[in-house]
C-alpha positions in Angstrom: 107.4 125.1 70.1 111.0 125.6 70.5 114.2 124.2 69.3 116.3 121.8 71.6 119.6 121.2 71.7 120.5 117.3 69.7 121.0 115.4 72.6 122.2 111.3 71.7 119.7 110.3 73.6 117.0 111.9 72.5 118.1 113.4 69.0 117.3 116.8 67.4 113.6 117.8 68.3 111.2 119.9 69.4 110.7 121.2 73.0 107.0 121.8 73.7 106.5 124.3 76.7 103.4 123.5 76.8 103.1 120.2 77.5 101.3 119.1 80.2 103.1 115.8 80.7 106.0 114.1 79.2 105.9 110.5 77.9 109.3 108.7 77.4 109.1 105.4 75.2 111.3 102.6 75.2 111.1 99.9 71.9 111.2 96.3 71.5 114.2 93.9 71.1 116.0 95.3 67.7 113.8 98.4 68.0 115.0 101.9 67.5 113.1 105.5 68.2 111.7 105.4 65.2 109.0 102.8 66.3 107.5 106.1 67.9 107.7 108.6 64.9 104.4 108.6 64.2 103.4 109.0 68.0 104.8 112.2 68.1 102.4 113.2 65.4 99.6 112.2 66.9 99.4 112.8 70.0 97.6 116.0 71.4 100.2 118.5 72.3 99.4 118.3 75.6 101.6 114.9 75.5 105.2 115.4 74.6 106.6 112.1 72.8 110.2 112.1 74.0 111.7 108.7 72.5 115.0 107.7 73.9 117.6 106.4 71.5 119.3 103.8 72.5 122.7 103.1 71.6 124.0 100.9 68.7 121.1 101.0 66.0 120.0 103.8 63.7 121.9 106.9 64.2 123.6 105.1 66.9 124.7 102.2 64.8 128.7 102.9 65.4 128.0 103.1 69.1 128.7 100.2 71.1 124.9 98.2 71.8 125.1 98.3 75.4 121.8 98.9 77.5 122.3 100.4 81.1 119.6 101.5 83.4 122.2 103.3 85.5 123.0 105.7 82.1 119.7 106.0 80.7 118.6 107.2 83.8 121.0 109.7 84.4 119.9 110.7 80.9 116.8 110.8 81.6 116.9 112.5 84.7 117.7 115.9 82.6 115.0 115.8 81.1 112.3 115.2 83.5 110.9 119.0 84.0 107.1 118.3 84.2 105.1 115.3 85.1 106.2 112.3 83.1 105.3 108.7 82.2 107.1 105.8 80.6 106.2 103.3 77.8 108.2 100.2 77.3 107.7 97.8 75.0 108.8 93.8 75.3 112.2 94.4 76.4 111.8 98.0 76.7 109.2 97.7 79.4 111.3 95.7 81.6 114.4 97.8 80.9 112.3 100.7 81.7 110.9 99.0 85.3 115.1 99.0 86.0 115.2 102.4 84.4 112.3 104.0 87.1 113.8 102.2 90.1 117.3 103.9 89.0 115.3 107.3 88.9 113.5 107.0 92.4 117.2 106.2 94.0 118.1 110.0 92.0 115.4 111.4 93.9 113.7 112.1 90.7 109.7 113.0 90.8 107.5 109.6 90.5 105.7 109.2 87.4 102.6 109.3 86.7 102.5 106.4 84.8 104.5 103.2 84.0 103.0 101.3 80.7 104.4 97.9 80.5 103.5 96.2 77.2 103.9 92.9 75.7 106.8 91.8 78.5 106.4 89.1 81.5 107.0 90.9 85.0 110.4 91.0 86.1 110.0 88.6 88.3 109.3 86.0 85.7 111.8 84.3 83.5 111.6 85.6 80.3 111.7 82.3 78.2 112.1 83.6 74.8 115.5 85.6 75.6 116.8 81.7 76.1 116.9 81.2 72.0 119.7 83.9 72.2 122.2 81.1 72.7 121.1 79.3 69.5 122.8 79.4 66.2 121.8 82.5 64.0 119.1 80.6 61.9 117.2 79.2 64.9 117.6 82.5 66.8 115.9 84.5 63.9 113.2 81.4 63.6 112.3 81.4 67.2 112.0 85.0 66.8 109.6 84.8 64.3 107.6 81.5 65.6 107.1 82.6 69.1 106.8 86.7 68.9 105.7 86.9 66.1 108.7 88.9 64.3 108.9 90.0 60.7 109.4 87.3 58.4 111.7 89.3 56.2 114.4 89.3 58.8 114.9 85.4 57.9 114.7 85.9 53.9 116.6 89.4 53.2 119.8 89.3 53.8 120.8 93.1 53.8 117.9 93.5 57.0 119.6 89.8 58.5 122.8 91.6 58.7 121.5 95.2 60.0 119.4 93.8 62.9 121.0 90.5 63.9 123.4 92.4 65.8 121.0 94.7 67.5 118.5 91.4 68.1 121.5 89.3 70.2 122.3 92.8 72.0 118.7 93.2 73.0 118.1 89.4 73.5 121.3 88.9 75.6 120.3 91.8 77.9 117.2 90.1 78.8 118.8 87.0 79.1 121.2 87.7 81.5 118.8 90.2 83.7 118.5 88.8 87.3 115.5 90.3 89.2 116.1 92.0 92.5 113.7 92.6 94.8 112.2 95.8 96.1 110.3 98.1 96.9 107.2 98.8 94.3 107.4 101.4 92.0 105.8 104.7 93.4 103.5 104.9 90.4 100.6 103.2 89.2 101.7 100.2 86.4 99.3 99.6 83.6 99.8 96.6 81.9 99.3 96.2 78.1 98.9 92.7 76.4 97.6 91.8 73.0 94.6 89.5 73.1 96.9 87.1 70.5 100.0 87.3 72.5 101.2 83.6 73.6 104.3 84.7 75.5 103.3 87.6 77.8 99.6 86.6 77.6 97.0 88.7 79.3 97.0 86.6 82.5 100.8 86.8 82.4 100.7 90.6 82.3 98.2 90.5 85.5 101.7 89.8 87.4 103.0 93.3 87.0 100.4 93.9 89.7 102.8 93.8 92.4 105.4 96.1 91.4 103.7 99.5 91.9 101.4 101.2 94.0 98.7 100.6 91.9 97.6 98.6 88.8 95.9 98.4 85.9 95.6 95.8 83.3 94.2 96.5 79.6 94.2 94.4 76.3 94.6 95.4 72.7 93.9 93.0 69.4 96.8 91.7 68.0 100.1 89.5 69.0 103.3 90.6 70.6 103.5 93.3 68.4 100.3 95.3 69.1 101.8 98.4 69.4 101.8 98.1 65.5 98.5 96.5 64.5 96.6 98.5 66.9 98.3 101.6 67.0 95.3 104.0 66.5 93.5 102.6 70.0 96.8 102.2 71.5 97.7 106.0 71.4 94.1 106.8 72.1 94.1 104.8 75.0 97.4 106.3 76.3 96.6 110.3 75.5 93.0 109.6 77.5 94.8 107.8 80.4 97.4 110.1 80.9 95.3 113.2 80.5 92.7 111.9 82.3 94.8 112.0 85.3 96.0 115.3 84.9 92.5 116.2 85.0 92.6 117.5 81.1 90.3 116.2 78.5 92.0 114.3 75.8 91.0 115.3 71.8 90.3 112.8 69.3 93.6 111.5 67.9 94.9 109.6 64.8 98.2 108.0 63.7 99.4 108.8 60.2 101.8 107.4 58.1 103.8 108.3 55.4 101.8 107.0 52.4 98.7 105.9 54.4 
């Protein structure tokens, strides 16, 4: 391991050399970095976890909450020294679709992998982001109804007031995003859903198959929110998968928490 330079896009962390492939991540509506803490623990060390912060929440929080492909990209972009693959979650994976097509226009390398989870193809309206024009209450309870969000959000007011800003940010990116269309990704897509998930339901997720070169579409147990519930199989899957095509074998791996 070595030391990196802080970066406000990717924080103070470890550089691993010897990494075979890089894996960005990219969180959910009202999501930080932290969602992917305990990915960087347990993933073999083949996989380098590279989170990317995102402005205006967590040690961003005084930062304007604007979302740009354009400048994630660009941040990005320095980065991207080995083969790489990106994981986006709800929102995340449709920013990161924008993110990747930004990339290819910098001539970047293709990935090796794009995992879009828990998020309707970009060519679909995304029908939740709509509740972003209600009143705070109802925004918070569709929230919760219809994703599945955390209750507590609603009931303590300290965690209301810390998120609600971050949420309409999130939520009013995605509903003002407009689809263009393009040329597929030059990677293969592998769509994630959870098998409870009512809004980007398995068969929704099947429509990601036209925007790469190639496609794969695999379900987890659990809602919208998967990438929680079934976090052990979700990071085994991924560390197989993206070992498996860099022709490595992939070790046994476990997620731990802090007071598990």
């Amino acid at each position: 391991m070595t030391f990196q330079r802080g970066s406000p896009w990717f924080g103070w962390s470890n550089h691993n050399p010897q990494a075979r492939v890089t894996l960005f991540c990219l969180p959910f509506s009202g999501g930080g970095a932290s969602v992917f803490n305990p990915w960087r623990r347990a993933f073999p060390q083949d996989v380098e976890v590279r989170p990317v912060h995102l402005p205006g929440r967590e040690e961003r929080i005084e930062e304007p909450g604007n979302l740009s492909a354009d400048v994630i990209a660009d941040a990005m972009a320095q980065r991207i020294d080995r083969p790489f693959a990106l994981y986006g979650h709800s929102m995340g994976a449709r920013l990161g679709f924008e993110v990747l097509r930004r990339l290819a226009d910098l001539g970047v390398r293709d990935p090796v992998r794009f995992y879009a989870a828990a998020c309707p193809p970009p060519d679909v309206t995304d029908t939740v982001a709509q509740c972003v024009t209600l009143p705070d209450e109802q925004f918070i309870a569709t929230l919760i109804r219809r994703l599945g969000a955390p209750e507590a959000i609603g009931e303590v007011a300290e965690l209301r007031d810390l998120l609600l800003p971050v949420l309409r940010t999130d939520m009013g990116w995605s509903y003002r995003y407009r689809y263009e269309p393009g040329a597929p990704l030059r990677t293969t897509i592998v769509a994630l859903a959870g098998e409870g998930d009512t809004e980007a339901t398995p068969k929704t997720m099947a429509g990601w198959s036209g925007h790469g070169q190639r496609f794969n579409l695999f379900t987890f147990p659990g809602g919208h929110f998967f990438l929680r519930t079934a976090e052990q199989e979700l990071v085994a899957f991924l560390a197989q998968d993206l070992l498996g095509d860099l022709g490595v074998s992939a070790p046994t791996v476990g997620v731990h928490r802090e007071g598990a």
